[in-house]
N, C-alpha and C positions, 0 to 999 in steps of 0.2 A: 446533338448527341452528347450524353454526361462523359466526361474522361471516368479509365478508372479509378478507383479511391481505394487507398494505400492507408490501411488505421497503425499507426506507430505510437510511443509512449515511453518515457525512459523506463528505469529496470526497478525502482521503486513501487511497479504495479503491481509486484510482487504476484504475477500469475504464472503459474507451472508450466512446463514445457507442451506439456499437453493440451492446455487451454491456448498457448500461442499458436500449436501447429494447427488444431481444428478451428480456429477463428481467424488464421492467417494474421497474426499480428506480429510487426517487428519493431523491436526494441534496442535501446540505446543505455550501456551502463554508466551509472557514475561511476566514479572512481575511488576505491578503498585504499586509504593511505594507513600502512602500521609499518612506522620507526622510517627503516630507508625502504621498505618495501611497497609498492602496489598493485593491485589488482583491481582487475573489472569486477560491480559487483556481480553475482552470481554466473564468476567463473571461474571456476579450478579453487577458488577459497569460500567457505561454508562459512554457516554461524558458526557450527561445531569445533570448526577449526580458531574462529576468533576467541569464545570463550576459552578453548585450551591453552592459545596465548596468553590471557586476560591471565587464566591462575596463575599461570609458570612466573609472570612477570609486573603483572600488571597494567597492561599496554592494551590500552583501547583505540580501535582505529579514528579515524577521521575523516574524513567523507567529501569528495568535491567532483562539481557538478560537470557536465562537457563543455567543455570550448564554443565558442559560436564556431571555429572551425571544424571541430567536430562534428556539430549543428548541420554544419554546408556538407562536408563529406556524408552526414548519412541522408540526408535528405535527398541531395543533389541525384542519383541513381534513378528514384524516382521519379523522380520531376522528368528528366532525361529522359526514359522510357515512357513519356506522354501519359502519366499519371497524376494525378491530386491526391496531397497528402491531407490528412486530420491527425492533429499531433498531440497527446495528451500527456500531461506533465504532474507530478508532485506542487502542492500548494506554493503559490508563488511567497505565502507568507513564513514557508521552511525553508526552501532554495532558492537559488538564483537561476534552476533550470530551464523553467517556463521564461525568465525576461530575456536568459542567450537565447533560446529558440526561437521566441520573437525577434532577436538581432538577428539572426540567422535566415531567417524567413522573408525578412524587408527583401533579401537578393534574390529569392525566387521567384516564380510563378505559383501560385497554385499550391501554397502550403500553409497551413490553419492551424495555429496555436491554441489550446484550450486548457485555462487553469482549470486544474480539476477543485482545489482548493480544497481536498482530501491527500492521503496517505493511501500506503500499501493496498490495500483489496480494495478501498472504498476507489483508488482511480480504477483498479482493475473492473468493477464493476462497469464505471460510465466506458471503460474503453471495452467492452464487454457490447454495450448498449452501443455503440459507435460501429462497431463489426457488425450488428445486426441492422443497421440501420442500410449499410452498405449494402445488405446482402440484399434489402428491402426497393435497394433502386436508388434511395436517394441521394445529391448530388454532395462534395463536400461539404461546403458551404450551408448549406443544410443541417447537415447532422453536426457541422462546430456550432450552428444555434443552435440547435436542440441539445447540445449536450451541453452546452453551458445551460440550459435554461433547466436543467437535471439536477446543479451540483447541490441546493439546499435541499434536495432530497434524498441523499444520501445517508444512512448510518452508519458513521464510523467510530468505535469506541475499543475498548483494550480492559484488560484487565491483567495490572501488574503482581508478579508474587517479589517483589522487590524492588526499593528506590534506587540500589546503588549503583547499578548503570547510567542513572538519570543523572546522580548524584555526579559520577566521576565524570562525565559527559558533559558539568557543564548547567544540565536543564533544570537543577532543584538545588535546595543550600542544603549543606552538611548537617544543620540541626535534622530540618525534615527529614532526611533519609532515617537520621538515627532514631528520632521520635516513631516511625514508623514501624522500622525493625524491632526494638524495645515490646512497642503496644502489639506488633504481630500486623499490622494492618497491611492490609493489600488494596493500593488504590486503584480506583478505575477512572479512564480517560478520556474524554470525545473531544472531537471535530466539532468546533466552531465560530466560524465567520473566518474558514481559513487556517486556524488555529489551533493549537493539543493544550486539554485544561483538566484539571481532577475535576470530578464533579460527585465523583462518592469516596469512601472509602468504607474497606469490607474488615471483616476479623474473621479469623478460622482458617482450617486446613484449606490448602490452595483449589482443590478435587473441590469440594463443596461453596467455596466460593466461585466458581467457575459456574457449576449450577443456579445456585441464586442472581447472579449476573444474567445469564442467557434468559433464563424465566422473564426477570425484571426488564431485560430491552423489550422480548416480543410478545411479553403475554399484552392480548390487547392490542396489540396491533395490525394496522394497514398494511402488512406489506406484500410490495409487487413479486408473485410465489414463482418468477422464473429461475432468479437466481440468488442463493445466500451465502456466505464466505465464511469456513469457518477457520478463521487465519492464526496461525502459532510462530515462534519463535524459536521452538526446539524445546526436546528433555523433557516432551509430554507423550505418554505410554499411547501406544495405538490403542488399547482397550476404553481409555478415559475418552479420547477422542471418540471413539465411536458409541460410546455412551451420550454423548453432549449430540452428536448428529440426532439418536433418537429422542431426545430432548427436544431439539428443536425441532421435530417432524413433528411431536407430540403437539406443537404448543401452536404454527402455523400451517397453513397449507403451503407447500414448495416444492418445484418441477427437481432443481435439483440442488444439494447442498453439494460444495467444492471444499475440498481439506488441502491447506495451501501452507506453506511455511516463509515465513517473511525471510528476505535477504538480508545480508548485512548492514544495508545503509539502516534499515528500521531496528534490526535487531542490535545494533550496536547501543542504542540508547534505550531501549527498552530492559534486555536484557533477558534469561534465558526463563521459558515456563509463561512469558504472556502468552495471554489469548485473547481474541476478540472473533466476536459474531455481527458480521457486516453484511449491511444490505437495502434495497432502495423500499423507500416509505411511498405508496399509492399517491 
């Protein structure tokens, strides 16, 4: 007889409380470091709140991953209670979260690491697919192969209305940013082989660049119509939003789209007004 199975994921999967409670999924924050201060992310401190640091002063957080003791402490409960975990993590090629969890894991029984080797919604997806898989009967072990053997099917892409998050962060040079701001360009981002790359860049009001983005990923495509992610960063109007929902109903067949807002660890480097439409390819 299979133990129960426990789908967990750190807090980068960036899915609502409401999608944790009806999929029974529990989660583990990294950790927001701004000046002497820290927080869990997505607790008690918002994006809304970092950007309003950000103007006042200038101070962008900084981001770090859990302890492998941390690791043992939230697993270990688990394990304890005669359950199997599936653990799904932030790209091993962004963080160092997935390689403490697998330190972490060497001292259990029965707990399965799995590079999602996406970001925000794109993990949220496979750990999405992982709770289903559960519900399905099947055993850990199991569904940590099956969800690795998911991750190149994943769409995960962004669309920036500004480099200078990137910029002060760290992820792009000073020219770039500025080049961009000058020409008005808003670039866009994807996942690939683990990794965050431009792969367009757009010109025009952000509203309409948003549209031609969503067109451009799904017009024409395969995709699997249980679940699509339509994930922000803040300081986008509920109207625009639900304009781009019908956008995307227009363009695919989907059981349901999700309007999700990224935590700080994403939003911090992104910065405020991305958006991305994420979702798994047939």
């Amino acid at each position: 007889m299979n133990k129960p199975v426990v789908i967990t994921a750190d807090s980068t999967c960036d899915l609502s409380p409401e999608l944790l409670e009806r999929y029974q999924i529990r989660t583990i924050p990294l950790t927001i470091l701004l000046g002497e201060d820290s927080f869990y992310d997505g607790h008690a401190f918002t994006p809304e709140d970092m950007y309003r640091r950000y103007h006042q002063d200038g101070t962008l957080p900084k981001t770090s991953a859990p302890s492998v003791q941390q690791f043992l402490d939230f697993f270990r409960p688990f394990v304890d209670a005669g359950c199997e975990v599936v653990h799904l993590d932030i790209s091993s090629e962004l963080s160092s979260s997935f390689s403490t969890a697998c330190i972490a894991a060497q001292e259990l029984d029965g707990v399965y690491p799995v590079d999602s080797r996406m970001l925000s919604t794109g993990v949220g997806l496979l750990v999405i697919e992982a709770a289903e898989c559960r519900d399905r009967g099947m055993d850990a072990e199991e569904i940590a192969a099956h969800i690795s053997s998911l991750t190149d099917k994943v769409d995960t892409s962004f669309v920036l209305d500004t480099l200078e998050f990137m910029w002060k962060g760290g992820r792009c040079s000073g020219v770039a940013a500025l080049g961009a701001n000058l020409l008005h360009l808003k670039p866009a981002l994807e996942m690939g082989g683990g990794k965050l790359g431009v792969y367009k860049k757009y010109r025009g009001h952000i509203v309409s660049v948003y549209r031609q983005y969503i067109t451009e990923r799904l017009e024409g495509k395969s995709v699997r119509p249980g679940h699509v992610f339509i994930t922000n960063s803040g300081e986008i109007d509920q109207a625009v939003l639900d304009e781009l929902e019908a956008l995307v109903r227009s363009l695919i067949e989907v059981k349901e789209v999700h309007h999700t807002t990224a935590g700080c660890t994403i939003a911090s480097h992104c910065g405020p007004k991305t958006l991305g439409v994420l979702f798994l390819n047939e």
